[in-house]
C-alpha positions in Angstrom: -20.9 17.1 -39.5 -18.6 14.5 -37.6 -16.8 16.8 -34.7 -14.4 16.0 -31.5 -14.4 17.1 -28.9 -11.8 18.3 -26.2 -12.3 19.2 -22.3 -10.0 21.0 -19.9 -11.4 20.0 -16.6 -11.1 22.2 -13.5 -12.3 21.3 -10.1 -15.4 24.4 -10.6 -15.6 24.5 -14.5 -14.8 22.7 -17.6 -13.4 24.1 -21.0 -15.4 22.5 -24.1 -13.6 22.6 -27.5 -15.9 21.5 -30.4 -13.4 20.6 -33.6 -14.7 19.8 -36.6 -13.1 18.9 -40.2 -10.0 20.0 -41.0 -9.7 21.3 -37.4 -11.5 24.3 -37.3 -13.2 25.1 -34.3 -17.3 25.0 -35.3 -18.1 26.2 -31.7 -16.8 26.6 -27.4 -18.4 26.5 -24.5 -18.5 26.1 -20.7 -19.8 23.7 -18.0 -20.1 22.7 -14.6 -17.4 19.9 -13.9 -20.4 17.5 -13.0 -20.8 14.4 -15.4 -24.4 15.7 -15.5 -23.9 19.1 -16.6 -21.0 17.9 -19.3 -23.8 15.4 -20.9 -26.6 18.3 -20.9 -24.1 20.7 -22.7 -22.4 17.7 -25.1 -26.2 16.6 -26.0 -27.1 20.0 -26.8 -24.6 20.3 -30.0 -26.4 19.1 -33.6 -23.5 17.4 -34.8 -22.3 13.8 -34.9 -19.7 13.1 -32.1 -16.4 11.1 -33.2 -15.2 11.1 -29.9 -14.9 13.2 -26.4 -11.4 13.6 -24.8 -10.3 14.9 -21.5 -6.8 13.9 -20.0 -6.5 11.8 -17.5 -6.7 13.6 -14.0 -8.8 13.7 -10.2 -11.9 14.0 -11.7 -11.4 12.4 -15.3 -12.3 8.8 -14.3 -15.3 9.7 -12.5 -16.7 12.8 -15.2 -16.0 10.0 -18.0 -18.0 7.2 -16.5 -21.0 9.8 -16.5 -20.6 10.5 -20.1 -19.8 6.8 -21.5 -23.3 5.8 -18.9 -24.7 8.4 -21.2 -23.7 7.0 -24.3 -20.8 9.1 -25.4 -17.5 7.8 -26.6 -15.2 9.1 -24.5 -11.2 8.8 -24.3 -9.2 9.5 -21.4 -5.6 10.9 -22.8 -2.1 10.3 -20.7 -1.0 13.3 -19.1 2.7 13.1 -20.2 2.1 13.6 -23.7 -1.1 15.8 -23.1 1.3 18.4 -21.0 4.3 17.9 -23.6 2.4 19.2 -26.9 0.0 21.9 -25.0 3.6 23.3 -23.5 4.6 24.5 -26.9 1.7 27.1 -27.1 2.9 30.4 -26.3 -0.8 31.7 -24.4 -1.8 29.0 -21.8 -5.4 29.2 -20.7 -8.5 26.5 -20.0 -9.7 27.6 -23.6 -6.8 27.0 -25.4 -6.3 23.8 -23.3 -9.2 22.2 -24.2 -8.7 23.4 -28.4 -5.2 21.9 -28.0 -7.0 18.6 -26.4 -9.4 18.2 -29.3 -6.8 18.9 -32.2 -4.9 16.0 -30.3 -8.1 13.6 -30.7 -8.6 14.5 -33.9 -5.1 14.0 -35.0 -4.8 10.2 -32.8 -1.9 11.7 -31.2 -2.4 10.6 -27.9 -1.8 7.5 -25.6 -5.2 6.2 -24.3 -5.7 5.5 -20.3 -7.5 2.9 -18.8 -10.8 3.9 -16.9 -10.3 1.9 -13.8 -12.7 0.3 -11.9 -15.1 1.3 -9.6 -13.6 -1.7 -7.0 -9.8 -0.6 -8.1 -10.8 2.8 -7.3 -11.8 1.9 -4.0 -8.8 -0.8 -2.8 -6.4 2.2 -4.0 -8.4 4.7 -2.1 -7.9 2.7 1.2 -3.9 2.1 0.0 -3.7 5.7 0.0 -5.3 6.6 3.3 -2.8 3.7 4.9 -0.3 5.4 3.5 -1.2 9.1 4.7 -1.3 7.3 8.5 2.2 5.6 8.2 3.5 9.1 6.8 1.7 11.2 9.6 3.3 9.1 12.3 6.9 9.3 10.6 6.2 12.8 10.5 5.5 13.0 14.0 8.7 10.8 15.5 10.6 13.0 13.3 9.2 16.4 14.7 9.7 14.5 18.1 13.8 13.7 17.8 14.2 17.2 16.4 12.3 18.8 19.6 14.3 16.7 22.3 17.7 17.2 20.1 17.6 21.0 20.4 18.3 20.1 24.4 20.9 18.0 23.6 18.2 14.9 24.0 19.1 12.0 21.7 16.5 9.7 21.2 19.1 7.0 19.2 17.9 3.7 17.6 14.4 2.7 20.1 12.2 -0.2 18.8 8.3 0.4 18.2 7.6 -0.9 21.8 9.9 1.5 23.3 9.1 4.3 21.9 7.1 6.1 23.7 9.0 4.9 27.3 12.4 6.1 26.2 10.7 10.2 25.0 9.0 10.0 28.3 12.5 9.1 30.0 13.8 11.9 28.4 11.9 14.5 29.4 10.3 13.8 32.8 12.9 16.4 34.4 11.1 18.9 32.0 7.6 19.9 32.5 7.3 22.2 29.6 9.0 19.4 27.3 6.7 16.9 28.9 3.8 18.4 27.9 4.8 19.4 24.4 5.8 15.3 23.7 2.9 14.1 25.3 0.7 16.0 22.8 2.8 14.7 19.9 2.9 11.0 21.6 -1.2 10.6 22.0 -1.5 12.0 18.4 1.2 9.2 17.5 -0.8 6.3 19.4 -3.9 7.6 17.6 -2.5 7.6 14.1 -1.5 4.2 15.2 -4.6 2.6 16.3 -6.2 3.9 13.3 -3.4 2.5 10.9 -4.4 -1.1 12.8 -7.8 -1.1 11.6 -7.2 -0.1 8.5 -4.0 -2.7 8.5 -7.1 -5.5 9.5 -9.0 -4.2 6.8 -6.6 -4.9 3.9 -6.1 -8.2 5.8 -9.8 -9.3 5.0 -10.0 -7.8 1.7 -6.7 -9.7 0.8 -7.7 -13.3 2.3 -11.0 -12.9 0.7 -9.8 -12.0 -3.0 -9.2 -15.2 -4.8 -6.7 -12.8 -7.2 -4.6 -11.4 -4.5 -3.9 -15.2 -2.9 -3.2 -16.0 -5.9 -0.6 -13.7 -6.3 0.9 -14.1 -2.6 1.8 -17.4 -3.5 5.0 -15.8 -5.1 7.9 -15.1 -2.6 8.3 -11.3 -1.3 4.6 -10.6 -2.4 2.1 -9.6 0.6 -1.2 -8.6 0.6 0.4 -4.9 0.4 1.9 -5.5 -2.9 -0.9 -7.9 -4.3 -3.7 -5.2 -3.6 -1.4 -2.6 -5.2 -0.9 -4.7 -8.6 -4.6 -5.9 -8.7 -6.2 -2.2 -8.3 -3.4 -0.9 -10.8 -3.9 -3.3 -13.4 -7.6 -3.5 -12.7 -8.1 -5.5 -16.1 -5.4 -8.1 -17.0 -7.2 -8.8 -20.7 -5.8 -5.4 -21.8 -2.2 -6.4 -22.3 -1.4 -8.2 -25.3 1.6 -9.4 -23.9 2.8 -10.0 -20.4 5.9 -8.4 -21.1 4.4 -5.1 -22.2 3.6 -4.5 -17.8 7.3 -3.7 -17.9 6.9 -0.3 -19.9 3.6 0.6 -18.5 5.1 0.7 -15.1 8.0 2.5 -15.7 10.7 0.5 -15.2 12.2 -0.5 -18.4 15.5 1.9 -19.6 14.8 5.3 -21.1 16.7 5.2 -25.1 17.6 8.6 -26.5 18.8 8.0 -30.3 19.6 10.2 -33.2 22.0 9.9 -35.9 25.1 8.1 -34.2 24.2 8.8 -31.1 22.3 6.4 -29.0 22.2 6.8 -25.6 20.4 3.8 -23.1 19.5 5.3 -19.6 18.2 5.0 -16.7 14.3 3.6 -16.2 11.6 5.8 -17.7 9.5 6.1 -14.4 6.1 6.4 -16.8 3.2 5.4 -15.3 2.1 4.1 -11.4 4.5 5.4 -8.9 3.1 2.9 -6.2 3.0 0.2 -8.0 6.8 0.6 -9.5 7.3 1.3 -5.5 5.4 -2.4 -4.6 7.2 -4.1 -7.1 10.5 -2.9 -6.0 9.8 -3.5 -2.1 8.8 -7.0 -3.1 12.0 -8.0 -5.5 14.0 -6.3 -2.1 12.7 -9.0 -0.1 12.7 -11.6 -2.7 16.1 -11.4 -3.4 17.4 -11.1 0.0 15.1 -13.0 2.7 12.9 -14.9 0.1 12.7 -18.8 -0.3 14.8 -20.2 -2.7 13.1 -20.0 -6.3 14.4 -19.5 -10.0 13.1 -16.0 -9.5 15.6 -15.2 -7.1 18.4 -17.2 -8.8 17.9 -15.6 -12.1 18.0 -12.1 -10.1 21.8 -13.0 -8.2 23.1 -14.2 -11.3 21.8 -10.5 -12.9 23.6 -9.1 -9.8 26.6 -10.6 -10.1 27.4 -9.6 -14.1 25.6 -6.0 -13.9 25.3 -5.1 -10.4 22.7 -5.0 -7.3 21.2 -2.0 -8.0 20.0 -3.6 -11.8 19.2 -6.6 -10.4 16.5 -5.7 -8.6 15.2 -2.8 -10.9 15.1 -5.7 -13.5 13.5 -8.4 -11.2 11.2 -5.3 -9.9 10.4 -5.4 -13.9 10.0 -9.5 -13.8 7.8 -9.9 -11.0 5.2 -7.3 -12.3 5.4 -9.8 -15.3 5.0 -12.9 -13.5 2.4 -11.7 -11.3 0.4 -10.5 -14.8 1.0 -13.8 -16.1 -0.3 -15.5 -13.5 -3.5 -13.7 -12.8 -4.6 -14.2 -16.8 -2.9 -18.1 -16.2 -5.1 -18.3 -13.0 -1.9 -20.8 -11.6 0.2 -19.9 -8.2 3.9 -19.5 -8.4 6.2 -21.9 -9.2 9.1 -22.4 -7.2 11.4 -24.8 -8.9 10.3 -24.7 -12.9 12.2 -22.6 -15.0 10.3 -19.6 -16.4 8.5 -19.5 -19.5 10.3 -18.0 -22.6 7.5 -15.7 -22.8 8.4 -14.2 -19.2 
């Protein structure tokens, strides 16, 4: 008998849903959430396994890996459309989760998601942890101006170097202030020396990926941005199409239509939040403080007919296609040619 098979994965246990034809359920079980203890309790069934799907989530990448290594088909499902259809059911639980995930498999009404990298895994990983540091120090100057501004202490507009000088002006006449900023203000230049190494880090890795050079050869594209695309895309061979980056990413309009009504709005925001953020951080500076390129002349002309705010959502949209192109093209950017039809 040819079954699917649908997990609900928890951080302790997952919820196994064996489906078979016409979508009864032929049996349900229960496992560890360790890759080792899914393949012991998948292996156990006697039937022949169509496919195992689990949607996309913390541990998804790394349980799947275990099971495809063990020769399982497996399918990772995007959570958008997971969430959507397993709403409508009136009892939520794990088991009725993972029944609602195999009748999804069975049915092919899901989107499939990429099982990144172990490397992409790892450059985002480090992205992330950068990102936590710049947010923890943010945090703490906030925290700071809202301490000294309860006296009546306004710490203004103070550059980097200043920082710390201009608190400790503040509050030398204050011994009890003193001490509270100069906790916050050696937790700050921790956070900070930490952010540096991890700052020379992404430095290295950057310089010494041939993919990422390529990529900061475009205007507005550091090694922030280029390590952002390369570990979200991961594998350029699976768009068809250069243009289809645009959707994945999120930033192509959302289109409501029924009968005569047909609505364009504003973009969809589906899929990688910090890569639509990269993208959109690097058409900023290419449109305003980047060399002058038919990238950033198509993007003023754009502004000028429909607006600054759609220009650089739609040359947020253009880069991420560019960059794609040039990574399966394997040439730099091109400052003066005109861009392809196909961009």
């Amino acid at each position: 008998m040819n079954v699917f098979i649908g997990l609900d994965v928890s951080l302790a246990s997952t919820a196994i849903c064996v489906l078979g034809p016409q979508g009864r359920i032929v049996e349900e079980l229960q496992a560890e959430s360790e890759p080792e203890a899914l393949v012991r309790a998948i292996a156990s069934l006697s039937y022949s396994i169509d496919a195992i799907g689990l949607e996309a989530g913390p541990l998804s990448q790394w349980l799947s890996k275990g099971m495809e290594e063990a020769g399982f088909d497996v399918v990772m499902m995007e959570t958008r459309l997971v969430k959507a259809a397993l709403k409508a059911m009136p009892i939520k639980t794990d088991r009725r989760d993972a029944q609602g995930i195999a009748r999804l498999l069975q049915m092919g009404w899901y989107r499939p998601v990429h099982r990144k990298s172990v490397s992409s895994q790892e450059i985002r990983a480090l992205l992330s942890a950068r990102k936590s540091i710049q947010q923890a120090i943010i945090n703490l100057e906030l925290s700071m101006r809202g301490v000294l501004r309860n006296f009546g202490l306004k710490l203004g507009h103070v550059t980097r170097i200043r920082y710390e000088a201009r608190v400790r002006e503040l509050v030398e006449q204050n011994e009890i202030l003193s001490a509270s900023t100069e906790a916050l203000l050696r937790a700050r230049a921790q956070l900070r020396v930490e952010l540096a190494e991890l700052d020379a880090k992404i430095a290295d890795l950057a310089k010494q990926d041939d993919v990422c050079r390529l990529m900061m050869t475009m205007p507005g594209v550091g090694r922030i941005v280029a390590l952002t695309v390369k570990a979200a895309i991961d594998d350029p061979t699976r768009f068809v199409r250069s243009k289809d980056v645009g959707p994945w990413v999120g930033l192509t309009p959302r289109r409501t239509q029924s009968g005569e009504m047909d609505i364009v709005g504003q973009i969809t925001r589906a899929g990688d939040r910090a890569l639509r953020t990269a993208l959109y951080q690097a058409a900023m500076i290419l449109m305003h403080r980047g060399s002058p390129n038919w990238l950033q002349a198509w993007a003023l002309r754009v502004a000028h007919r429909r607006g600054s705010k759609r220009a650089l959502i739609a040359l947020a949209r253009r880069i991420g296609v560019v960059l794609h192109r040039m990574w399966r093209d394997g040439t730099p950017f091109r400052h003066a040619q005109s861009c392809p039809a196909t961009v």
